[in-house]
N, C-alpha and C positions, 0 to 999 in steps of 0.2 A: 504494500500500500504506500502511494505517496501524497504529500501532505501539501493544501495550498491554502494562502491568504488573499484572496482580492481585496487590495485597496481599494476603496473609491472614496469620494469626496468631491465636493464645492472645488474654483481652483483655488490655490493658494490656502485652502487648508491645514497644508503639514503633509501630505503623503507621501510624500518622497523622504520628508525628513524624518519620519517614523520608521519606511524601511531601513534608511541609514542608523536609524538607532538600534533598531532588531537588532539588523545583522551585526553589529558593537556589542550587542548584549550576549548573544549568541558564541561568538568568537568567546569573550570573556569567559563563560559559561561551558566553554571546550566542546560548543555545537558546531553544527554546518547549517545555517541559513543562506540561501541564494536569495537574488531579485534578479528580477525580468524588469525590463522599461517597457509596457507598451503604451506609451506618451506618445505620439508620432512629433507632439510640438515641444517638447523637456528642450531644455536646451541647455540645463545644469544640474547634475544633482552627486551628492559625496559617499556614490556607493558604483563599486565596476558591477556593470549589468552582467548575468550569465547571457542574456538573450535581449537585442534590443528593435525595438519596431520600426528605429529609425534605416537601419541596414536593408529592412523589406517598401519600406515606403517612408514619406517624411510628408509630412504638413503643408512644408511649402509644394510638392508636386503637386498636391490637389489644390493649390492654392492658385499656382504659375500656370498651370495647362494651357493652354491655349484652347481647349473644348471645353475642358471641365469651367473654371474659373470662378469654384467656389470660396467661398468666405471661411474665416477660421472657425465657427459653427460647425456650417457643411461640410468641412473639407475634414476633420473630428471624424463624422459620421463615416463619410466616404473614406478614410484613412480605416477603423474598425472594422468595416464593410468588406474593405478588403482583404485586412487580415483570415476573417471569416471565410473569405471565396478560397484562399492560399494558404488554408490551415495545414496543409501538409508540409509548409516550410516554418510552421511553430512544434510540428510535430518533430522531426528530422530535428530541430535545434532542443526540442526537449525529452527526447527520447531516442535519438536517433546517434551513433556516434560518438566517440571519445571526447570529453573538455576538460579540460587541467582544473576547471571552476571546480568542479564534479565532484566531491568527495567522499568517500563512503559507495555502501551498497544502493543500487536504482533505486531501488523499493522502499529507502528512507531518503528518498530527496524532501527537504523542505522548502518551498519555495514562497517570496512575496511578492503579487505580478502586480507593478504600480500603474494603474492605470489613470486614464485620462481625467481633466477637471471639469469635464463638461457633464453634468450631473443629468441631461436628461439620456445619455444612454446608459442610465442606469434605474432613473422613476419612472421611463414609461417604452423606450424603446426597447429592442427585441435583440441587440450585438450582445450587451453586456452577460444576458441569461441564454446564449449561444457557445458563448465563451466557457462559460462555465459546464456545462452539458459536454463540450470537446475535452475538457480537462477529466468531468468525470469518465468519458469512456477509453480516456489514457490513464485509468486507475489513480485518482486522484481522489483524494477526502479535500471538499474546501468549506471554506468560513470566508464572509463577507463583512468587513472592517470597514465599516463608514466611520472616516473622518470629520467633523466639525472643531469648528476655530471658535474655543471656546470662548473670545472676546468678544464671539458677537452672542453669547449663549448667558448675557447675564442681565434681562429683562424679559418683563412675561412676555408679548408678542413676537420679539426674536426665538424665545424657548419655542412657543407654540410652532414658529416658521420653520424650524430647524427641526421638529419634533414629524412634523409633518413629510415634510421629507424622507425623514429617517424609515419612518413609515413605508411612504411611495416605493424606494427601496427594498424593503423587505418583501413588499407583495408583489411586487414584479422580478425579482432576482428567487425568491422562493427558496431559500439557502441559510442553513444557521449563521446567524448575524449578531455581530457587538456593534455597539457604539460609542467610538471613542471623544471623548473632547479633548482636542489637542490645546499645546501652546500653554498648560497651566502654568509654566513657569513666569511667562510671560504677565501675567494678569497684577496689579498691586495687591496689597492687602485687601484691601475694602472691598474689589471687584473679586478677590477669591470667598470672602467671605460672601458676597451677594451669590455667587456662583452654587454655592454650599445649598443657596434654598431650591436650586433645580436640579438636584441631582435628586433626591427622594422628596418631589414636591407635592404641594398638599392643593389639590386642587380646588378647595371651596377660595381658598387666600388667594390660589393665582387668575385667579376667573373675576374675582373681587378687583383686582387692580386692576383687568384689561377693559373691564366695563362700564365702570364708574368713572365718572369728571369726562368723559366724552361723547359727542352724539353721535362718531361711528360704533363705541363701546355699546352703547345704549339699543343702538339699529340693530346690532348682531349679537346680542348679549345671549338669546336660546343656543345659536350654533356655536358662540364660545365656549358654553357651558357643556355642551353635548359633544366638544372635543374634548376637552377636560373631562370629563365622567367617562368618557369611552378610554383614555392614556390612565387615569388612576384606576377604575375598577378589573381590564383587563393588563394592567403590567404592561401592557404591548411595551412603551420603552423605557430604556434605562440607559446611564451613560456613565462610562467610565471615564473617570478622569487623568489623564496621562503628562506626568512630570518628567520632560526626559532629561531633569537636571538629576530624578533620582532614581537611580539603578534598583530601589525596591519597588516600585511605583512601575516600571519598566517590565521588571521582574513578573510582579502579581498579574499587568494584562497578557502575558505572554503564557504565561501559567492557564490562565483562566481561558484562552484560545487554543491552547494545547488538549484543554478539558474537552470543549469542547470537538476538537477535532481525533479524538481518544488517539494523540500521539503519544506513542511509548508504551500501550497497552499491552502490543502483543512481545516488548520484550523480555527477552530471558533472563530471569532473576538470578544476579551474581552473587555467588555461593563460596565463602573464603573458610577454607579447613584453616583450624589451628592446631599448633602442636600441643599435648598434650605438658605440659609443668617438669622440670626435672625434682629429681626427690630434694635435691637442694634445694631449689627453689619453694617446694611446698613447706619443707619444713620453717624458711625464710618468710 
């Protein structure tokens, strides 16, 4: 069995920076985590890709063509679209073939494929949950890692914005899913402490502030409330908060991804014989 994470996320989320920190934690940890770039538009990030989208196609060809002459949106889509038509050149580069990247047996590869920031091929179009379908019938366990920038996740209407999303996600990708909130390092005091109230929020208080003192609050106060009752009675979400200044914060979502994805299950429990005491020693 091999083991995989899709990033996704808003741009400028953290995705890239998150796999750069896995794979640091990983290394530390005396693991083997890989990344895949399939960003067609990345143009910098602080981790060597095993596998990059850029090498099969790039942003700007869809962008330059002279037929095509799509926009950085469409040219996203058509970039993904592609890979999908030419999946046997994601195949051959992920299963196919000797890479020095490589290490350890097939069957324990772990990989985090960082993909694009354009968030609607992932709430409503059809690449993202293709992608994933190719990975599983390459024997692949995955887990979908939405990213959120938790500086904009620290008022009720941004939560609910973000919540919603989070959401959209999940029922179009149909895949065990976290959600992480990035960049907590980032945040002041005050904005981590405001932060604090929406990670286990209480939805009568946050429905309270979104509806009152305004006349759009006032106009949509039923369907506020009837997202808020629908996020707190059924759990649907929750968010992990991720501090990648701290190696245990690093540590627990990685832990808690691994649970979910039952990596290391089926390994074999090392078994150390000891010797037996010398009669000096026992009597000592």
């Amino acid at each position: 069995m091999r083991f995989a994470q899709i990033i996704v996320g808003p741009a400028g989320s953290g995705k890239s920076t998150y796999c750069s920190y896995m794979q640091q934690h990983a290394m530390d940890s005396k693991r083997n985590i890989q990344v895949v770039n399939l960003d067609p538009a990345a143009e910098h990030f602080n981790y060597t890709p095993l596998t990059d989208i850029r090498e099969l196609i790039h942003l700007d060809d869809a962008m330059e063509d002279e037929e095509l002459h799509y926009g950085p949106n469409g040219g996203l889509i058509f970039c993904l679209e592609f890979l999908i038509e030419n999946q046997d050149w994601l195949k051959d580069q992920l299963c196919g073939g000797e890479n020095e990247l490589m290490v350890g047996e097939p069957d324990d590869d772990y990989i985090l494929f960082d993909m694009p920031g354009q968030i609607e091929l992932f709430t409503h179009l059809k690449m993202g949950k293709q992608l994933v379908q190719l990975l599983e019938s390459w024997n692949f366990r995955t887990c979908v890692v939405f990213c959120l920038d938790s500086q904009f996740m620290v008022d009720g209407a941004k939560f609910i914005s973000g919540t919603m999303a989070a959401l959209s996600v999940m029922a179009n990708m149909e895949q065990p899913h976290v959600n992480v909130l990035t960049k907590v390092d980032l945040l002041s005091t005050e904005a981590r402490k405001q932060l604090d109230l929406y990670l286990e929020p209480d939805a009568h208080n946050l429905m309270g502030e979104l509806t009152i003192g305004t006349a759009f609050g006032e106009k949509y106060r039923k369907l506020t409330e009837a997202i808020g009752t629908l996020i707190e009675d059924f759990s649907l979400v929750r968010f992990f908060p991720l501090d990648t200044q701290d190696e245990e914060s690093v540590g627990d979502l990685l832990l808690q991804i691994d649970s979910i994805l039952q990596y290391g299950e089926d390994a074999d429990v090392q078994v150390r014989d000891f010797d037996d005491p010398d009669a000096d020693e026992k009597e000592e």
